[in-house]
mmCIF file of the C-alpha atoms, coordinates in Angstrom:
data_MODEL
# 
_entry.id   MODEL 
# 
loop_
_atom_site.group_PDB 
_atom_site.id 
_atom_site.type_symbol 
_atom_site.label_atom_id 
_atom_site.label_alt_id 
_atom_site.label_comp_id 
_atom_site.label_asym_id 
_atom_site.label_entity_id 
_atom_site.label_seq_id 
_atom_site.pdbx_PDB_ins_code 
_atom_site.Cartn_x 
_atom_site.Cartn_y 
_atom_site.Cartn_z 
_atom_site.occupancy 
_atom_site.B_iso_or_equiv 
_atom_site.pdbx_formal_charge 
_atom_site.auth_seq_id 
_atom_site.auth_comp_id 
_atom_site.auth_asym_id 
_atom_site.auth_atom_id 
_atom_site.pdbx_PDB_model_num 
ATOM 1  C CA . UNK A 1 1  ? -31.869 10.736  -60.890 1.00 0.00 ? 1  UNK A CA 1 
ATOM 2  C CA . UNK A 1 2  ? -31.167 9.929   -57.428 1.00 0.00 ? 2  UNK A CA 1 
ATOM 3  C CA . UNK A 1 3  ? -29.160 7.075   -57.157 1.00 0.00 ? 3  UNK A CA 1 
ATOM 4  C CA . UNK A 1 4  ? -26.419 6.945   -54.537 1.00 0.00 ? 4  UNK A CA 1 
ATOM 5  C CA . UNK A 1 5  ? -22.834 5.987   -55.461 1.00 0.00 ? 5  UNK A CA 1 
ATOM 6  C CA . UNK A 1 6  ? -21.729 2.566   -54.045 1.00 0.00 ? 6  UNK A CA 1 
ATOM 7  C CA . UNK A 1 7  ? -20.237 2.782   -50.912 1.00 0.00 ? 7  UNK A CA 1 
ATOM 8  C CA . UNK A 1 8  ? -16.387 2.938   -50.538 1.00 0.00 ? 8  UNK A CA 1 
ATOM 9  C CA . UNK A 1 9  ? -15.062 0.353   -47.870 1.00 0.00 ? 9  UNK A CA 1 
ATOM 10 C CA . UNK A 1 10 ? -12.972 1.900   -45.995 1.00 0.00 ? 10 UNK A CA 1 
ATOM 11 C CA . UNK A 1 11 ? -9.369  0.426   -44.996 1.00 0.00 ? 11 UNK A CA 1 
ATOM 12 C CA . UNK A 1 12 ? -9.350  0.747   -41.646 1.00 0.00 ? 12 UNK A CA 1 
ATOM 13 C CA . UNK A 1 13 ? -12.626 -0.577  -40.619 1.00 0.00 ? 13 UNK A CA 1 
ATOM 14 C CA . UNK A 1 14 ? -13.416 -4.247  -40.083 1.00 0.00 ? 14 UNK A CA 1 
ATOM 15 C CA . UNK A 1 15 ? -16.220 -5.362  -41.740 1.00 0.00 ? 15 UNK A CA 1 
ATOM 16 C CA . UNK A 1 16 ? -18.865 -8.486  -41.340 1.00 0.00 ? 16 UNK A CA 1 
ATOM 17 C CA . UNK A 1 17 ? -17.314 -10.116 -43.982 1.00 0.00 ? 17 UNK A CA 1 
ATOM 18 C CA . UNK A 1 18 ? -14.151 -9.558  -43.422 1.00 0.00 ? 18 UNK A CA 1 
ATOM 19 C CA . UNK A 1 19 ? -12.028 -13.110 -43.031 1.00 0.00 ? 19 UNK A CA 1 
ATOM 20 C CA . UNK A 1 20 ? -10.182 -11.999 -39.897 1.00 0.00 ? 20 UNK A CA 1 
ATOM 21 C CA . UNK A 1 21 ? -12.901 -10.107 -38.331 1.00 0.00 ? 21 UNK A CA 1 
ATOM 22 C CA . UNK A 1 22 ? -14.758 -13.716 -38.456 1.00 0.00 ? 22 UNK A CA 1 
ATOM 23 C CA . UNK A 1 23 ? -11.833 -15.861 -37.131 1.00 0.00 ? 23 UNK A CA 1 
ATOM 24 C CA . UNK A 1 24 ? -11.298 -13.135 -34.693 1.00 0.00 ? 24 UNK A CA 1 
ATOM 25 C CA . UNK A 1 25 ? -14.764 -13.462 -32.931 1.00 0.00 ? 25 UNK A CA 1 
ATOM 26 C CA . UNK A 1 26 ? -14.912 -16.949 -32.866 1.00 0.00 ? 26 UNK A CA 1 
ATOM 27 C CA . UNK A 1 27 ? -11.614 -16.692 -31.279 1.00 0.00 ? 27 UNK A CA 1 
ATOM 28 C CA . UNK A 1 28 ? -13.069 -14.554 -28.020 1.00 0.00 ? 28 UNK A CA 1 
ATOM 29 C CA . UNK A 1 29 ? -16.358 -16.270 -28.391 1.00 0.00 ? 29 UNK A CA 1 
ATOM 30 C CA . UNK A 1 30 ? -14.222 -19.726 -27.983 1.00 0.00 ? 30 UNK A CA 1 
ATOM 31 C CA . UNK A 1 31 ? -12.037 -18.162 -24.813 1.00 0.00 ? 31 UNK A CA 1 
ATOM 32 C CA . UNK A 1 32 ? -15.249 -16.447 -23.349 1.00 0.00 ? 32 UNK A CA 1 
ATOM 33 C CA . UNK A 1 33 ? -16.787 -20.242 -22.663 1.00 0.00 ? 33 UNK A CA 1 
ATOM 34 C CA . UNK A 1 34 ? -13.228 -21.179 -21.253 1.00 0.00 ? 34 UNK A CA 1 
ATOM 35 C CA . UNK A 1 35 ? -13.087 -18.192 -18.770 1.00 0.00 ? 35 UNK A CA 1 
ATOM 36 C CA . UNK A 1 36 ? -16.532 -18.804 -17.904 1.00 0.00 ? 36 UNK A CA 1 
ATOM 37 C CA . UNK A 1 37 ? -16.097 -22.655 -16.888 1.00 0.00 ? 37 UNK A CA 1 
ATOM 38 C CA . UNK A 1 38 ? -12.238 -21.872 -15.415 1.00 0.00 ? 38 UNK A CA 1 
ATOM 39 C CA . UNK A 1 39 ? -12.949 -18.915 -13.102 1.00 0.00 ? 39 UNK A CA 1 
ATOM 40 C CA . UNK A 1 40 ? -15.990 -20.278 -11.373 1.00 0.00 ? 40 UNK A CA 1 
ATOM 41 C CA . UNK A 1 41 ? -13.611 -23.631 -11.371 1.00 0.00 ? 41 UNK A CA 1 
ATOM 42 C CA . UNK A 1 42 ? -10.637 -22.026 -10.104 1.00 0.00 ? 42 UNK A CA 1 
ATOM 43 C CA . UNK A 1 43 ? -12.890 -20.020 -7.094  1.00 0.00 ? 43 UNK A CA 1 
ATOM 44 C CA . UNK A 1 44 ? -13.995 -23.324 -5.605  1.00 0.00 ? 44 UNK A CA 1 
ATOM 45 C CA . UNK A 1 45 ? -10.793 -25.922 -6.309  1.00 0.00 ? 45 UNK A CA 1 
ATOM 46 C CA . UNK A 1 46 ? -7.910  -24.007 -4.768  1.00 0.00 ? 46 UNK A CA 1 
ATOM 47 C CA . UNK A 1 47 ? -5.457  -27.163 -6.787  1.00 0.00 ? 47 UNK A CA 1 
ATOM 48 C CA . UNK A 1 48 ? -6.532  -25.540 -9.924  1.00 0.00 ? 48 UNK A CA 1 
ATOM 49 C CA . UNK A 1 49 ? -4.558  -22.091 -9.115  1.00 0.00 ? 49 UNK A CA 1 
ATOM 50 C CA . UNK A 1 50 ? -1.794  -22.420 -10.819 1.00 0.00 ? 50 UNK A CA 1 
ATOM 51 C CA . UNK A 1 51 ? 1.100   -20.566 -12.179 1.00 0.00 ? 51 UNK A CA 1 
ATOM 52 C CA . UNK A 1 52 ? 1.084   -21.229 -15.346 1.00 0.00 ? 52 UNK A CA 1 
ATOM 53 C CA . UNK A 1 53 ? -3.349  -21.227 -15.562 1.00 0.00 ? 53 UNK A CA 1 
ATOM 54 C CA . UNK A 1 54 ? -2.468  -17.774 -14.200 1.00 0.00 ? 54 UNK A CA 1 
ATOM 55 C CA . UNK A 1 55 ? -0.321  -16.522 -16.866 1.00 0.00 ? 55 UNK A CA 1 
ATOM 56 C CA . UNK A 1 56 ? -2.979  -18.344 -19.043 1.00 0.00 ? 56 UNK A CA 1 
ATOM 57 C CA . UNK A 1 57 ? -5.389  -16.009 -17.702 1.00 0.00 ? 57 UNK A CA 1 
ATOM 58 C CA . UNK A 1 58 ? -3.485  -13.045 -17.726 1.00 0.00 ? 58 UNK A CA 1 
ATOM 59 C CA . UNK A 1 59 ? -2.996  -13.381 -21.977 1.00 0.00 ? 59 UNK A CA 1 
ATOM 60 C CA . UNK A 1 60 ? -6.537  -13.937 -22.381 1.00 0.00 ? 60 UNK A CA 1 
ATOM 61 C CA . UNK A 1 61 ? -7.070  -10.632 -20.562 1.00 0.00 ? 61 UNK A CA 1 
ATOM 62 C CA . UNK A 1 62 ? -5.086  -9.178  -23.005 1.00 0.00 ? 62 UNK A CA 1 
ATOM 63 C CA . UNK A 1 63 ? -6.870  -10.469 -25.693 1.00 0.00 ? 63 UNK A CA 1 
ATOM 64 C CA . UNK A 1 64 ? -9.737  -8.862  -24.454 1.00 0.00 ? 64 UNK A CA 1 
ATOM 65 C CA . UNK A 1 65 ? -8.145  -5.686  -24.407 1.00 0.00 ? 65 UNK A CA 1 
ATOM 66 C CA . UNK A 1 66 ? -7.279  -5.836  -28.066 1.00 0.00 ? 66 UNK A CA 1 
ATOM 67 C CA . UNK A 1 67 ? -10.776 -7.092  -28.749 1.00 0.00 ? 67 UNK A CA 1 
ATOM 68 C CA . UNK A 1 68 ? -12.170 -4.041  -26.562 1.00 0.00 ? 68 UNK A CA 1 
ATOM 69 C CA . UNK A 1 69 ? -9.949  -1.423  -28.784 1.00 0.00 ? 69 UNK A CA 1 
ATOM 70 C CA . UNK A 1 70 ? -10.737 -3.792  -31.749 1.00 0.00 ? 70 UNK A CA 1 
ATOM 71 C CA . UNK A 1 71 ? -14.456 -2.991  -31.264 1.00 0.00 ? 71 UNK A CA 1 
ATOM 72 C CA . UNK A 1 72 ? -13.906 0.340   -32.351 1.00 0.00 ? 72 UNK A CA 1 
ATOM 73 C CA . UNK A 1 73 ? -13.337 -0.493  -35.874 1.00 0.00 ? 73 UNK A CA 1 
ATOM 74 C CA . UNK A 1 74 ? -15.711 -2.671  -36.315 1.00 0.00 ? 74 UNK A CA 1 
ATOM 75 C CA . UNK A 1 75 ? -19.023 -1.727  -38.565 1.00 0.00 ? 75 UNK A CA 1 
ATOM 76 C CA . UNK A 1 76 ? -22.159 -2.725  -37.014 1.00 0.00 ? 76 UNK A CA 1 
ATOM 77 C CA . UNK A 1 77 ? -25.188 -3.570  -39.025 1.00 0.00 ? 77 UNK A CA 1 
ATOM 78 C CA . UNK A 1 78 ? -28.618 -0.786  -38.624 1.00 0.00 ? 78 UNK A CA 1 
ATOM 79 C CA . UNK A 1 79 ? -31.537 -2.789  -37.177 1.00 0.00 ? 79 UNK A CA 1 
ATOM 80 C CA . UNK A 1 80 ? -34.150 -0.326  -39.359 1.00 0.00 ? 80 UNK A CA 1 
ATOM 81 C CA . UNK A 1 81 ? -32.063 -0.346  -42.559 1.00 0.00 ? 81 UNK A CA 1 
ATOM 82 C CA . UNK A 1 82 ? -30.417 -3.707  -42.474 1.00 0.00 ? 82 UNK A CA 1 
ATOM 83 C CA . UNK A 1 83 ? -27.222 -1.701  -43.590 1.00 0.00 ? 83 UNK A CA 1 
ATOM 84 C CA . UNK A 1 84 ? -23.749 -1.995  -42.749 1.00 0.00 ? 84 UNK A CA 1 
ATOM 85 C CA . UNK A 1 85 ? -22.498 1.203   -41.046 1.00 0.00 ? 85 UNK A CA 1 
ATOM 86 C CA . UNK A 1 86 ? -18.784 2.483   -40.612 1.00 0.00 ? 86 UNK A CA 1 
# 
């Protein structure tokens, strides 16, 4: 008989259904649209250069750095198998 055991999840990886691995990417999917309105913004109207936009700018970079070491613990889903993959 060949069936396969069922697949142990793994503690360390973040998978598609995991609840903060969903509230996480709507998270940098919400501050992606803000950084894409606020830097062309902030280019053109020198008034919107402020200090504290700045250090606004600054944490979201860091949340993107998170997110970018995130990203390697994340499963992603096979496009030929429709699995989820560690």
């Amino acid at each position: 008989m060949d069936t396969l055991p069922p697949k142990i999840k793994k503690k360390y990886i973040l998978y598609s259904d995991n609840l903060f691995r969903i509230y996480w990417e709507i998270i940098v999917m919400i501050l992606l649209i803000f950084v894409c309105i606020m830097i062309p913004l902030r280019i053109a109207i020198k008034a919107l250069d402020t200090p504290g936009l700045g250090y606004l700018l600054n944490f979201m970079d860091f949340i993107f750095l998170v997110d970018l070491v995130l990203q390697f613990f994340m499963s992603v889903t096979d496009k030929e198998t429709q699995k989820e993959v560690d």
